[in-house]
TORKOL-4160 file (C-alpha; in steps of 0.2 Angstrom, whole numbers, padded with zeros to 4 digits, m for minus):
363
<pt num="1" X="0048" Y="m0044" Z="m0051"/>
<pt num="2" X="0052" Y="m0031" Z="m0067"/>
<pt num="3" X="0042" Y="m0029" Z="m0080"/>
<pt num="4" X="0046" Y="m0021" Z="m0096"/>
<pt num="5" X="0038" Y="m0016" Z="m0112"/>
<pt num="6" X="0037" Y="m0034" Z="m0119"/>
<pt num="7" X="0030" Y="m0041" Z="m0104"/>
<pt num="8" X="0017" Y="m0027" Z="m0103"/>
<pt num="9" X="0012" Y="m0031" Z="m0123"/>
<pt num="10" X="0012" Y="m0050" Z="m0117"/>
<pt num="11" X="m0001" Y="m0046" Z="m0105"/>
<pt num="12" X="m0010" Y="m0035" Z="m0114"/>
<pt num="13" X="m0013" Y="m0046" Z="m0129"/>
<pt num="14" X="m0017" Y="m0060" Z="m0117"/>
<pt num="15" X="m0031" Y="m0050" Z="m0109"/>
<pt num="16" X="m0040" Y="m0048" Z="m0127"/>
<pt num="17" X="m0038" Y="m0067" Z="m0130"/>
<pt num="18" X="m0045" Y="m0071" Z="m0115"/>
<pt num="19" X="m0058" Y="m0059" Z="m0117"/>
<pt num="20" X="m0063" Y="m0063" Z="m0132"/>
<pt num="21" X="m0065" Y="m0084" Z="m0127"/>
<pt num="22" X="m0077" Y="m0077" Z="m0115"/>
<pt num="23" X="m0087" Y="m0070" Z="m0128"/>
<pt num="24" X="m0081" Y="m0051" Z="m0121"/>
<pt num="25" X="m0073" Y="m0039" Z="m0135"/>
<pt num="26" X="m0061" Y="m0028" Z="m0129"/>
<pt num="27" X="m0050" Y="m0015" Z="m0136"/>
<pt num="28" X="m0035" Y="m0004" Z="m0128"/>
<pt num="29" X="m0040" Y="0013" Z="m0126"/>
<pt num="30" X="m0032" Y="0029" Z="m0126"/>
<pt num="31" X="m0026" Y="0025" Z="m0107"/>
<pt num="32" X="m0020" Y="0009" Z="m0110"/>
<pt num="33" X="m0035" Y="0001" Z="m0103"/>
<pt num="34" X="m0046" Y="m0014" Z="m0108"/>
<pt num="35" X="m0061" Y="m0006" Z="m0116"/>
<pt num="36" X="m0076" Y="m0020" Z="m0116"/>
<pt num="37" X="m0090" Y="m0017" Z="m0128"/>
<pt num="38" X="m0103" Y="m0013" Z="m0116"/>
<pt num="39" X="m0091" Y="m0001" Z="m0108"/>
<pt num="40" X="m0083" Y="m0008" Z="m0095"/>
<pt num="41" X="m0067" Y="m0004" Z="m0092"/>
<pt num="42" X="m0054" Y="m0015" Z="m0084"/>
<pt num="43" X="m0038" Y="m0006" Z="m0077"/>
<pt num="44" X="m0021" Y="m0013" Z="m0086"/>
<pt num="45" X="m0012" Y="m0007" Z="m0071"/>
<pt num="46" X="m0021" Y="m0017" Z="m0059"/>
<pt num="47" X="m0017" Y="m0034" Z="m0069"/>
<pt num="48" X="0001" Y="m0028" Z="m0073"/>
<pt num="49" X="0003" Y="m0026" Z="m0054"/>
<pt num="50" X="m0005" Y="m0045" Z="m0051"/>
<pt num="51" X="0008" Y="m0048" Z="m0063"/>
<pt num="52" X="0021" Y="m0041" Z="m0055"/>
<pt num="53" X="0021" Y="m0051" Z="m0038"/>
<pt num="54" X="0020" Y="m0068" Z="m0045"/>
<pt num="55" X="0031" Y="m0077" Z="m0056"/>
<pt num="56" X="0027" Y="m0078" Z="m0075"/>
<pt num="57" X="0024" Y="m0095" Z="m0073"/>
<pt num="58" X="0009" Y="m0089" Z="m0065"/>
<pt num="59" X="0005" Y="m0076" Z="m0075"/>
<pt num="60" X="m0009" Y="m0084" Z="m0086"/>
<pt num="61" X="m0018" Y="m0091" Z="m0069"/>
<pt num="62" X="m0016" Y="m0073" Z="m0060"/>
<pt num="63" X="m0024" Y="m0066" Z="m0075"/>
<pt num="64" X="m0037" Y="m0077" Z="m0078"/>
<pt num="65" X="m0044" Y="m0078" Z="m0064"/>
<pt num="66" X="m0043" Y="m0059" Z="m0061"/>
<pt num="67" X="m0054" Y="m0056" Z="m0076"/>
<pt num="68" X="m0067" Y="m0071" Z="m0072"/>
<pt num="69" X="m0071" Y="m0063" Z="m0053"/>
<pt num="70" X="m0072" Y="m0044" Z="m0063"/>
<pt num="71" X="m0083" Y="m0051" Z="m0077"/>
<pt num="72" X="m0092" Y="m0061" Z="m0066"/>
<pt num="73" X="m0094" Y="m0046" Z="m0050"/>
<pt num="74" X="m0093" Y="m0030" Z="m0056"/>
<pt num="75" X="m0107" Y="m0026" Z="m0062"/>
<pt num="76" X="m0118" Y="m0031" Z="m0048"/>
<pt num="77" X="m0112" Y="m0024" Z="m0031"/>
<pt num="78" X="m0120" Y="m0009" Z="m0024"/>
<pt num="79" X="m0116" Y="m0002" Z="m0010"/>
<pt num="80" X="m0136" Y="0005" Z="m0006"/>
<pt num="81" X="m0139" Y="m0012" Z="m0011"/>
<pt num="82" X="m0130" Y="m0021" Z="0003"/>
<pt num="83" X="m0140" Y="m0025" Z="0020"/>
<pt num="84" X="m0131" Y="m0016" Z="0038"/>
<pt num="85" X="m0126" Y="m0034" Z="0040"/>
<pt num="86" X="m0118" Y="m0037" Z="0025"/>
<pt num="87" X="m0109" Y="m0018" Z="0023"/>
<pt num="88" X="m0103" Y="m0021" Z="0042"/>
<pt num="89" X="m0094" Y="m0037" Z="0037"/>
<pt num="90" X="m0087" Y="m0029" Z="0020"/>
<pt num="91" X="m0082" Y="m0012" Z="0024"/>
<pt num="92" X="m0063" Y="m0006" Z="0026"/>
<pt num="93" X="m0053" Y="0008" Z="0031"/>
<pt num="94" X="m0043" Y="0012" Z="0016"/>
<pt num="95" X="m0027" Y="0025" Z="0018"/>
<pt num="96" X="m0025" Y="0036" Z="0006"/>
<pt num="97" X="m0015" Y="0052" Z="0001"/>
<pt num="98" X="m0022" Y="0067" Z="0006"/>
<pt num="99" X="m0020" Y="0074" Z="m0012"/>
<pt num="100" X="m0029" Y="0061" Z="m0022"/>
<pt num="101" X="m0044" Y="0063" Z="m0012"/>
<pt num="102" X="m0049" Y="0080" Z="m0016"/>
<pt num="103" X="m0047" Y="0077" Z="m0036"/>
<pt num="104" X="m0060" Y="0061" Z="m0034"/>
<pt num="105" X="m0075" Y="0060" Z="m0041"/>
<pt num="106" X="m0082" Y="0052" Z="m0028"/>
<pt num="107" X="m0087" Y="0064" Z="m0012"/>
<pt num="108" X="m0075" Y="0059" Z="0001"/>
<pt num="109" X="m0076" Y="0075" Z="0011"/>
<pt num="110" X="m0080" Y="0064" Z="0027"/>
<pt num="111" X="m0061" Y="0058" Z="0026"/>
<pt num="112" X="m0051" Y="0059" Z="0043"/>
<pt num="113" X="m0033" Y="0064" Z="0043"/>
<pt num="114" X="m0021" Y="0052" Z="0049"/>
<pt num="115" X="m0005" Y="0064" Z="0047"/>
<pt num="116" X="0000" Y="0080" Z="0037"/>
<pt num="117" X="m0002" Y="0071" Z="0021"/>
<pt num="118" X="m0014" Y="0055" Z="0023"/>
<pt num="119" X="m0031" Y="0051" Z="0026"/>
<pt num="120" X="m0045" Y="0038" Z="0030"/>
<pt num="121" X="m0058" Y="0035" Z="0021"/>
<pt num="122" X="m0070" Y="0021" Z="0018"/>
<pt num="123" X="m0073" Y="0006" Z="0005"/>
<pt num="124" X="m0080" Y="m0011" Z="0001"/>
<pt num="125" X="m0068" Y="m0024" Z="m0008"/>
<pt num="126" X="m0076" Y="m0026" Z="m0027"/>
<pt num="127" X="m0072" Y="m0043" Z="m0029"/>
<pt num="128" X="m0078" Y="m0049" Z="m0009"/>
<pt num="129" X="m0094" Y="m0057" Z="m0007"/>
<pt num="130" X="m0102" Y="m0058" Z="0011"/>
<pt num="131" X="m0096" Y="m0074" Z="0018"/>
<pt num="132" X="m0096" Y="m0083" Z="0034"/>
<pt num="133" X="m0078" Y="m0089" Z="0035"/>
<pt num="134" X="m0075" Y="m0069" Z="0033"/>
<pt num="135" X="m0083" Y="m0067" Z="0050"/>
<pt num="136" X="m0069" Y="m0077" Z="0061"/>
<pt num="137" X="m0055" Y="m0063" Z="0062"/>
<pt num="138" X="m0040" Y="m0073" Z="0056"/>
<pt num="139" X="m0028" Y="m0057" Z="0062"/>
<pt num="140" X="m0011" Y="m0059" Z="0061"/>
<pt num="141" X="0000" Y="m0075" Z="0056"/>
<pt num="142" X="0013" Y="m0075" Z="0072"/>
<pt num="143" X="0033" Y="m0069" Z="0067"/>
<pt num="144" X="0043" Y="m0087" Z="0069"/>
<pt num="145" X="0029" Y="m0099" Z="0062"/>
<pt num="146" X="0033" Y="m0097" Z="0046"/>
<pt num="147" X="0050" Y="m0099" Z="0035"/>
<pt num="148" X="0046" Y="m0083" Z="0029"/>
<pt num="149" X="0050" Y="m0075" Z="0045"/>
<pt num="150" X="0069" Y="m0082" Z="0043"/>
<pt num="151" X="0081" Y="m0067" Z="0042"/>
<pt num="152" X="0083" Y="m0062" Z="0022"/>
<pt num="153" X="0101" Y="m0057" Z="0014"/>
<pt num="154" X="0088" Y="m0041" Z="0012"/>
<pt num="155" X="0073" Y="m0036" Z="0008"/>
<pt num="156" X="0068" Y="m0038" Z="m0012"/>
<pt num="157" X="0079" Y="m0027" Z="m0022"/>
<pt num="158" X="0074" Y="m0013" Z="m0035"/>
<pt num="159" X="0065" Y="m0021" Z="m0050"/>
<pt num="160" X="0080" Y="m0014" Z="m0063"/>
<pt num="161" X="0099" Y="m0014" Z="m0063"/>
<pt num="162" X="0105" Y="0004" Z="m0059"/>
<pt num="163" X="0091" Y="0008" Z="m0047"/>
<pt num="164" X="0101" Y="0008" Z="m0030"/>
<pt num="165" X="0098" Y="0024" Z="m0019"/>
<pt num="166" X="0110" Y="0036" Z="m0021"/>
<pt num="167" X="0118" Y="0047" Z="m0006"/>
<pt num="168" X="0117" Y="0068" Z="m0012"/>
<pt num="169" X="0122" Y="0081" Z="0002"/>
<pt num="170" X="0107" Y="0092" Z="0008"/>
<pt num="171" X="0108" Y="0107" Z="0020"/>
<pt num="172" X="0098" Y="0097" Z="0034"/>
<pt num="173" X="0099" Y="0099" Z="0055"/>
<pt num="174" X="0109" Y="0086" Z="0064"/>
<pt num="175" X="0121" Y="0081" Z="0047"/>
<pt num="176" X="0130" Y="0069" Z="0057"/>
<pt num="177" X="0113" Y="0059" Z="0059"/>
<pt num="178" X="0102" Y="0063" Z="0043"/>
<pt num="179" X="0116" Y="0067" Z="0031"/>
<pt num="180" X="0108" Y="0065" Z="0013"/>
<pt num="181" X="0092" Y="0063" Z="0003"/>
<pt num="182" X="0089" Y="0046" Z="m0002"/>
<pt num="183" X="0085" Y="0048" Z="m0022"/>
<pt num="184" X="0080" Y="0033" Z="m0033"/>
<pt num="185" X="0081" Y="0036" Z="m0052"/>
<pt num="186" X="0061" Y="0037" Z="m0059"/>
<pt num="187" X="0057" Y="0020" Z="m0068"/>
<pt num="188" X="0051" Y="0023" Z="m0085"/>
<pt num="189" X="0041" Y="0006" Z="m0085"/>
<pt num="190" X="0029" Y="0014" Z="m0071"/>
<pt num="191" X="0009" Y="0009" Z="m0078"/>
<pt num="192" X="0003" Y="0022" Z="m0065"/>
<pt num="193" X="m0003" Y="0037" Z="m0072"/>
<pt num="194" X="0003" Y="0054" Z="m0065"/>
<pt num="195" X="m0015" Y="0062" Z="m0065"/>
<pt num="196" X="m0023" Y="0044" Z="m0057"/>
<pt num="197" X="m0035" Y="0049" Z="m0045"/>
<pt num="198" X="m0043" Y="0037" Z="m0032"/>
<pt num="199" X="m0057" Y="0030" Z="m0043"/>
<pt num="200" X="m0046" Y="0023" Z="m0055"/>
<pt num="201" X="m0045" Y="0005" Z="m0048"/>
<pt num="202" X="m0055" Y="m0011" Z="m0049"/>
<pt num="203" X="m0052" Y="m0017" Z="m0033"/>
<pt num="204" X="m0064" Y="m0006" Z="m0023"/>
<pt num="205" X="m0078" Y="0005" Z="m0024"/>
<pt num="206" X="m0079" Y="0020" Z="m0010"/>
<pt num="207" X="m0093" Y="0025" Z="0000"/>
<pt num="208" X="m0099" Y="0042" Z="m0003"/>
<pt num="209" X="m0101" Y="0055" Z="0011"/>
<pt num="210" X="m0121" Y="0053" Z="0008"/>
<pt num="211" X="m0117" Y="0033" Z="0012"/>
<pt num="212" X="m0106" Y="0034" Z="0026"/>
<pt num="213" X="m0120" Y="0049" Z="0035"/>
<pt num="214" X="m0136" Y="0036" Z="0031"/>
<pt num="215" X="m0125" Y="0020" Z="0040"/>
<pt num="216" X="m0118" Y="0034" Z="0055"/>
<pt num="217" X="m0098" Y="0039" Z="0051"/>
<pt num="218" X="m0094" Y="0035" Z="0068"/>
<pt num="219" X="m0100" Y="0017" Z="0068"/>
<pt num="220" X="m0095" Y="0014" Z="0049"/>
<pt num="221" X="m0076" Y="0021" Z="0054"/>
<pt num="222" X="m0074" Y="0009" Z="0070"/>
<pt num="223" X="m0081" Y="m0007" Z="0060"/>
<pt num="224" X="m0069" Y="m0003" Z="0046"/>
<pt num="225" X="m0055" Y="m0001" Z="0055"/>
<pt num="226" X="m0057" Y="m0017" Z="0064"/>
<pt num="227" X="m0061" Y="m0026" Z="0049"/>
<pt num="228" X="m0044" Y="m0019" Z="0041"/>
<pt num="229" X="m0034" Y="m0025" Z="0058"/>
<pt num="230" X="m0043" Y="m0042" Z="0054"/>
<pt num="231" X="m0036" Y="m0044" Z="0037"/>
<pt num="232" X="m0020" Y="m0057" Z="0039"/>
<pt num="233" X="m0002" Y="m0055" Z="0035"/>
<pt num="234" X="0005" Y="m0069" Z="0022"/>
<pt num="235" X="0023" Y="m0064" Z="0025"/>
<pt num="236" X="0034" Y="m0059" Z="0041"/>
<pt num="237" X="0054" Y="m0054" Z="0035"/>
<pt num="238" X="0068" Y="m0047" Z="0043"/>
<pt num="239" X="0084" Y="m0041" Z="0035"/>
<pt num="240" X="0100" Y="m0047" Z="0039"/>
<pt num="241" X="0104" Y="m0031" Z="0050"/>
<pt num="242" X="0090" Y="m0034" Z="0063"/>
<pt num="243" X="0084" Y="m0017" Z="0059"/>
<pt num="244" X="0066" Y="m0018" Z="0048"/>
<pt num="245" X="0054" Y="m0028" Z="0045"/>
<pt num="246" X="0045" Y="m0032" Z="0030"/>
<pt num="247" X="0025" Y="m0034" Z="0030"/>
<pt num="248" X="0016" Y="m0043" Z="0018"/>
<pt num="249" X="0001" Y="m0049" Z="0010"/>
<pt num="250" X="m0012" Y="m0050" Z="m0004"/>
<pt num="251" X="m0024" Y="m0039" Z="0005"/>
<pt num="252" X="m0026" Y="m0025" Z="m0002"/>
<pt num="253" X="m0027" Y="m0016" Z="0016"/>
<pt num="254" X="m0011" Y="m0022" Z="0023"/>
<pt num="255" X="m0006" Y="m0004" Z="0020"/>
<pt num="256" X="m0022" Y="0003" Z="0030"/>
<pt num="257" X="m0016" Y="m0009" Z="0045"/>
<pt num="258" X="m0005" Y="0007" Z="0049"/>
<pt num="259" X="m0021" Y="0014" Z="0059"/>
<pt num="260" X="m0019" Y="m0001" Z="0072"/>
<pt num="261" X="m0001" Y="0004" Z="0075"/>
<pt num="262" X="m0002" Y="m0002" Z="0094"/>
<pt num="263" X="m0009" Y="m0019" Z="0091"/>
<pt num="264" X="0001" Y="m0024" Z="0076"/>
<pt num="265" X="0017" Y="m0019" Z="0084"/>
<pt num="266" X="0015" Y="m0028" Z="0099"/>
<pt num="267" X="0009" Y="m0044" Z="0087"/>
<pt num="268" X="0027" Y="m0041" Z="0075"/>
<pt num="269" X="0035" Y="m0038" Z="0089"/>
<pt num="270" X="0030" Y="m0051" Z="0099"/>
<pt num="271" X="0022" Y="m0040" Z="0113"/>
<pt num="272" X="0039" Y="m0029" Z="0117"/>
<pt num="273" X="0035" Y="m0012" Z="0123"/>
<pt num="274" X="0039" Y="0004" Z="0111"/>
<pt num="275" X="0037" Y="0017" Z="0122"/>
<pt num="276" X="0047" Y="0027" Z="0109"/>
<pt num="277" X="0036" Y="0021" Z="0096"/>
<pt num="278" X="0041" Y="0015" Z="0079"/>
<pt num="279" X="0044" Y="0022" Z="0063"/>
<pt num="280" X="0037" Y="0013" Z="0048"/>
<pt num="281" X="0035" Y="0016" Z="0027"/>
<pt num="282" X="0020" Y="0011" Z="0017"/>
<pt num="283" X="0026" Y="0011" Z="m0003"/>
<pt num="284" X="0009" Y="0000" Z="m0010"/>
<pt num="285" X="m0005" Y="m0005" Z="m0002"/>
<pt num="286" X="0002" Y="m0024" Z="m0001"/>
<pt num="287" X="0017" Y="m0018" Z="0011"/>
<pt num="288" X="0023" Y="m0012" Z="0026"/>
<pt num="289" X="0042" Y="m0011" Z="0033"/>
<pt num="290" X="0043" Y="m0005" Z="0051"/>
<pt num="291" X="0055" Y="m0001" Z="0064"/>
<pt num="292" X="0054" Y="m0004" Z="0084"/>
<pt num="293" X="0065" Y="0015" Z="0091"/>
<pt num="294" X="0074" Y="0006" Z="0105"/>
<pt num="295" X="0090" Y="0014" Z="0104"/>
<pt num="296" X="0105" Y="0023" Z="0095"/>
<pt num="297" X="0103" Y="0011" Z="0080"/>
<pt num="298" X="0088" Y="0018" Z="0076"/>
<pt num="299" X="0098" Y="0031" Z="0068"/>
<pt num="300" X="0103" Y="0020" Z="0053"/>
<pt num="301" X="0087" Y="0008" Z="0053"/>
<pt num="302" X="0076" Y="0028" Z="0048"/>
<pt num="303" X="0089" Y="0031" Z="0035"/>
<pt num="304" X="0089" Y="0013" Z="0028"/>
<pt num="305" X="0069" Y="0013" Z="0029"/>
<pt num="306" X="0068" Y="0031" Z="0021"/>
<pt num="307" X="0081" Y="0022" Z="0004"/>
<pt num="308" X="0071" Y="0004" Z="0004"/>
<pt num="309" X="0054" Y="0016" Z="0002"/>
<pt num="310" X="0057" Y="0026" Z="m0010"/>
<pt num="311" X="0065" Y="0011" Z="m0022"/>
<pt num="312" X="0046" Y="0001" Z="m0018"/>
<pt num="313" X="0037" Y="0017" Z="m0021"/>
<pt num="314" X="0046" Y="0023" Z="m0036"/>
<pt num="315" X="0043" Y="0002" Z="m0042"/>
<pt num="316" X="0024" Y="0001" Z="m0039"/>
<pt num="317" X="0008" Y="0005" Z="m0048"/>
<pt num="318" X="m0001" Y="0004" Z="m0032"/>
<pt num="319" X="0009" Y="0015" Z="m0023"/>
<pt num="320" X="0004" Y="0024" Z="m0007"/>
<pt num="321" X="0018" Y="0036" Z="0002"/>
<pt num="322" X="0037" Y="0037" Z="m0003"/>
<pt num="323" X="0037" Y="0048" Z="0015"/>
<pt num="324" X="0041" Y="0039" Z="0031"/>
<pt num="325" X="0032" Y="0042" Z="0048"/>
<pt num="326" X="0033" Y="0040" Z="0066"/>
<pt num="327" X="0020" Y="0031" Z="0078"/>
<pt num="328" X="0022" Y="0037" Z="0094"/>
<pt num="329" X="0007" Y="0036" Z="0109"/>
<pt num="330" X="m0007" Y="0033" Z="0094"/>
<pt num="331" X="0000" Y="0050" Z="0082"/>
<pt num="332" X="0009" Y="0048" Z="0065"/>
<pt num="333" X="0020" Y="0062" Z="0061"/>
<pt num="334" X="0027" Y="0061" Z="0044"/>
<pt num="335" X="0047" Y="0062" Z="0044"/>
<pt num="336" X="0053" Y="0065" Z="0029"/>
<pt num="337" X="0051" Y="0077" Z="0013"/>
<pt num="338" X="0049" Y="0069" Z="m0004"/>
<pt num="339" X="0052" Y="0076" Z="m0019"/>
<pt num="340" X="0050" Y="0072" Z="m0038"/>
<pt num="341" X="0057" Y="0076" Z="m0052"/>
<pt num="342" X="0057" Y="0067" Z="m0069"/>
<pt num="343" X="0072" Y="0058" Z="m0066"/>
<pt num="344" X="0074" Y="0054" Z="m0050"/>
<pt num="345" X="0062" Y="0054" Z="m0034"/>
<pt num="346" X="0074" Y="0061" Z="m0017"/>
<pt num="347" X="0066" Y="0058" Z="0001"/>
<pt num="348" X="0074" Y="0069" Z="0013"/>
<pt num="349" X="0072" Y="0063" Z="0033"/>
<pt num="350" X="0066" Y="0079" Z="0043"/>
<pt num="351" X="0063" Y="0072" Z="0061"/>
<pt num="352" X="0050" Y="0086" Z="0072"/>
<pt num="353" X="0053" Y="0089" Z="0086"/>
<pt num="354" X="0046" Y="0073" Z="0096"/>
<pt num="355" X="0056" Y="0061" Z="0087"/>
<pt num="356" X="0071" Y="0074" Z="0089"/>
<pt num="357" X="0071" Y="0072" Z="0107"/>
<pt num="358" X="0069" Y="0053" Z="0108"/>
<pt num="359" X="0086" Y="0052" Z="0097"/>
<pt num="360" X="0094" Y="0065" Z="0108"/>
<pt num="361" X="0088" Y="0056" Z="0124"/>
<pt num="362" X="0094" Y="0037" Z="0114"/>
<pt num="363" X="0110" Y="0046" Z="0107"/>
C-alpha cells in the first residue's frame, strides 16, 4: 500500500513511544534511523516496509512486535557461536546484486555469480531461532488450494496515482517484438538510501568468507540453498491474461527461491515441462512473477513482466533487480537493460541470443 510523508512521521513517532514504554530511548538520526542509547540501531526502512504490506489497521501490531523480537534477539546471535547443527538448520542463500557486494563491509568475496549482475551469498535470519518445527520442510503451498490462487483483475497496482509504465521508442533489434523501454516515474517517497549497502538491514547477519571456509563453502552453499527452496509460498496469483504469475510470501527468501528454478517451476506450474524455460522478475525479496515460454504469447507476457517490475522495484525499500531474466536448462541470463535517472527508471528488453532463437523457433 502507499505510504507518504505523514504515514512515515506516524510510524516514526510510534517507534519512540514504544521504545520508550520498554524502558529503550531512542532518537532519529542523521539517516532517519532509531538510534537506541546503548547504540543499537534499528533501520526505519525495514519497519516502513512491514508497514507497507499490511493494512494500517495492522500497523501498531506489525510494529510492535517487530521491535520486541529485535530488542529481545539482536543482541545475542553469533554466528561463531552457533553449533554445525544449529548453523545447518539456519543458514540461507540470499541473492543479491552484484554491485552491493563489493561496497560491504562484510567480506563476501566467496559469493557465486548467478548471472551478469547477481550473486549468492550466505546468511542466517536475525530474528530465527533453531527450532524443531523449522526441520520439517513445509516447501511450497500447491497453486488451486488457496483463493489466492483465483485469477486477479491484476496483479497490485503502482502505490501512487501517475505511476503507470510509460511506452518510449528505443533503437532495439526485432521493434516489432521489443518496441519500447518500459519507464516508471521515481517515487519520491522511497526510504531506501541510494548509497545502502548489504549490511544495512535487521533482518540478517552474513557470514564472512573466514565462516563460510571454517563450516566448508561447498557444504554451507548446498544446505542453504535447500533451506531457501524449503521456505513456503503464502500467496499464488495469476492475472487475468494467463500470462504471469505472482509469488509471494513473508520470507524474506522468496526472492532467493530463483536458485531452484527447476523445482519451483514444475511445483507453480504444476509439473508442465519448460523446455524453453521461463522468464521471471524478482523486484524485493518478498516476490517473484514468473513466466512459462510456451509459445508466441511469450512475446507480450516479457514485456508486461519487464513494465510490472520495474513499477514493484521503483516501489520497494527492499528491492532486489528492476532487470528480468531468463531460466533455461539451470542458466539465468539477464534480459534487459535498466537505467535510472532521477525521474524515471526505464528497463529496456534485450533478449541474447538463446532466448532470440526460442522466439524465432515459437514466432
Amino acid at each position: 500500500m502507499p505510504l507518504h510523508s505523514d504515514d512515515l512521521d506516524w510510524i516514526r513517532g510510534f517507534c519512540l513511544r514504544y521504545l520508550a514504554g520498554h524502558g529503550t530511548e531512542a532518537v532519529v538520526d542523521d539517516a532517519t534511523d532509531l538510534r537506541c542509547a546503548d547504540g543499537t540501531v534499528y533501520r526505519f526502512e525495514e519497519i516502513v516496509r512491514l508497514c507497507a504490506s499490511t493494512t494500517r489497521g495492522n500497523w501498531t501490531q506489525a510494529i510492535s512486535g517487530h521491535l520486541d523480537a529485535l530488542m529481545a534477539l539482536r543482541s545475542d546471535l553469533r554466528i561463531d557461536d552457533l553449533t554445525s547443527a544449529e548453523l545447518d538448520m539456519q543458514v540461507r542463500a540470499r541473492v543479491l546484486p552484484t554491485a552491493s557486494i563489493a561496497v560491504s563491509a562484510t567480506d563476501l568475496s566467496y559469493a557465486r555469480p548467478v548471472s551478469d549482475d547477481l550473486s549468492v551469498v550466505l546468511c542466517v535470519e536475525r530474528l530465527r531461532r533453531p527450532s524443531p518445527a523449522r526441520t520439517a520442510r513445509p516447501g511450497f503451498r500447491q497453486p488451486g488450494t488457496t483463493p489466492d490462487d483465483a485469477p486477479t483483475t491484476r496483479f497490485p497496482p503502482l502505490p501512487r496515482p501517475g505511476s503507470a509504465a510509460e511506452m518510449v521508442m528505443v533503437d532495439e533489434p526485432r521493434t516489432d517484438r521489443f518496441p519500447a523501454a518500459h519507464t516508471v516515474p521515481t517515487n519520491p517517497f522511497r526510504v531506501i538510501s541510494p548509497d545502502m549497502t548489504v549490511d544495512d538491514h535487521d533482518d540478517v547477519i552474513y557470514l564472512d568468507a573466514a565462516q563460510v571456509d571454517a563450516r566448508g563453502r561447498d557444504r554451507l552453499f548446498t544446505i542453504g540453498i535447500g533451506n531457501v527452496e524449503a521456505e513456503p509460498l503464502d500467496r499464488v496469483a495469476t492475472s487475468t491474461s494467463g500470462s504471469l504469475v505472482a509469488l509471494g510470501g513473508a520470507s524474506v527468501f522468496v526472492a532467493s527461491k530463483v536458485l531452484t528454478m527447476r523445482s519451483l517451476a514444475h511445483h507453480v506450474y504444476r509439473g508442465a515441462a519448460a523446455p524453453h524455460g521461463v522468464v521471471f522478475g524478482i523486484p524485493d525479496r518478498h516476490r517473484i512473477f514468473v513466466h512459462r515460454i510456451v509459445g508466441p504469447s511469450a512475446i507480450g507476457a516479457i514485456n508486461e513482466l519487464a513494465s510490472i517490475t520495474a513499477q514493484h522495484h521503483e516501489n520497494t525499500a527492499d528491492g532486489v533487480s528492476a532487470n528480468i531474466y531468463h531460466w533455461h536448462r539451470g542458466q539465468i541470463t539477464r534480459i534487459s537493460r535498466a537505467e535510472s535517472t532521477e525521474h524515471k527508471l526505464s528497463i529496456t528488453i534485450s533478449p541474447g541470443p538463446e532466448l532470440e532463437d526460442i522466439l524465432n523457433a515459437l514466432t
